[in-house]
C-alpha positions as CSV (number, residue, x, y, z in Angstrom):
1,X,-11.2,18.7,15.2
2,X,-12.8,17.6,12.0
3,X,-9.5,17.7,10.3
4,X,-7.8,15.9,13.0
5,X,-9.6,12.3,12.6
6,X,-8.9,11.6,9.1
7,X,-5.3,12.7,9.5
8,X,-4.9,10.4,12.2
9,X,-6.7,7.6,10.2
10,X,-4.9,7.9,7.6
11,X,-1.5,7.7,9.7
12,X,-2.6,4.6,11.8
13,X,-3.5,3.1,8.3
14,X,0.1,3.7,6.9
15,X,1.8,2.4,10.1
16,X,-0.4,-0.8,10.0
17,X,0.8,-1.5,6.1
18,X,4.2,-0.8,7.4
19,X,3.9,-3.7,10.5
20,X,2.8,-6.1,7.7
21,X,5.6,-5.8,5.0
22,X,7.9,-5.5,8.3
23,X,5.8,-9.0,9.3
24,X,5.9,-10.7,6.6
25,X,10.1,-9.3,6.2
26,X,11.1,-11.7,9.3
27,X,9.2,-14.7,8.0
28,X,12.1,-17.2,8.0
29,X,11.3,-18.8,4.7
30,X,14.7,-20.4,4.1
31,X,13.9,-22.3,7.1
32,X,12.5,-26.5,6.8
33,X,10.0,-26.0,9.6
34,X,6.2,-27.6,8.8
35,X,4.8,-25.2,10.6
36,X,1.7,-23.4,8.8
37,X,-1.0,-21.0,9.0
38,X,-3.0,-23.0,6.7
39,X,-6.0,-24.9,8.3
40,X,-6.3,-27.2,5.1
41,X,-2.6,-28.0,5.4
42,X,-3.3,-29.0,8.9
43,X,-6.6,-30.9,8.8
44,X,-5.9,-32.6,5.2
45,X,-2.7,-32.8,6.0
46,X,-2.0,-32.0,2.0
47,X,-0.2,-28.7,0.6
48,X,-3.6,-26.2,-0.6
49,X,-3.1,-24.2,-4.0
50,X,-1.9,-21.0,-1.7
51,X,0.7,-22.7,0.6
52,X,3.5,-21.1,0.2
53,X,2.7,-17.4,-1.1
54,X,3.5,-15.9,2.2
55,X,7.2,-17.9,2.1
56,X,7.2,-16.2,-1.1
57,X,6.2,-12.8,-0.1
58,X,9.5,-12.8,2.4
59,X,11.3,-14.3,-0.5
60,X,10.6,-11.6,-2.8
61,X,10.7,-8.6,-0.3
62,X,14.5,-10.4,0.4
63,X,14.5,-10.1,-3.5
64,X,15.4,-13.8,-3.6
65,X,12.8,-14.1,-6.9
66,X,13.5,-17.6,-8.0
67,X,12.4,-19.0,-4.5
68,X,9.5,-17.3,-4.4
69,X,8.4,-18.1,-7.3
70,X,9.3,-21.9,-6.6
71,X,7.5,-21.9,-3.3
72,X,4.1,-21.0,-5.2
73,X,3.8,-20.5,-9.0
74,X,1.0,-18.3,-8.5
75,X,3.3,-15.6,-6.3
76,X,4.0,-14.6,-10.3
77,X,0.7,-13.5,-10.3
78,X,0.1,-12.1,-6.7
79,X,2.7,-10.2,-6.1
80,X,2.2,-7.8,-8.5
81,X,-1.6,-7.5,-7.3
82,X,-1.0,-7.5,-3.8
83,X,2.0,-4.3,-4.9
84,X,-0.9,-3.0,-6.5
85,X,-3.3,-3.1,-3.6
86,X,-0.9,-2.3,-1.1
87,X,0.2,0.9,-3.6
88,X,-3.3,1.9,-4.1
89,X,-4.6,1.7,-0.5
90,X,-1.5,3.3,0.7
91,X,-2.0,6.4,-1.7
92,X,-5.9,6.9,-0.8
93,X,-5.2,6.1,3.0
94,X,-8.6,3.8,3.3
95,X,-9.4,-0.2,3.1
């Protein structure tokens, strides 16, 4: 039974990075819509310094790299962090 829990930790914990990149694949980022997560975006009504970087994300998982880097210049940056995150976590199965 003890061997049991982890395994099925560690599963649940590989199918929930899964539903995020699958997520964050159907993000329509070619689309003009204003819509946004971003509560400074909708109280200030101004564009923060991370709007963008989940546009980008769907961008770069299409592997349409010039947009995402257009959307947010600091997707250059964390993308590669969040790959190695995501890597890292995904090999050692915790958060």
């Amino acid at each position: 039974m003890q061997m049991v829990i982890p395994f099925i930790k560690n599963n649940l914990t590989r199918i929930f990075l899964l539903v995020i990149l699958i997520f964050i694949w159907f993000i329509d980022y070619k689309s003009k819509s204003t819509f946004t997560f971003c509560l400074y975006s909708i109280i200030i009504k101004k564009n923060c310094f991370a709007c963008g970087t989940l546009r980008g994300l769907s961008a770069f998982l299409h592997l349409d790299f010039n947009t995402a880097f257009n959307f947010n210049k600091l997707n250059l940056l964390s993308i590669p962090v969040l790959g190695f995150v995501y890597i890292s976590v995904w090999k050692n199965n915790r958060f």
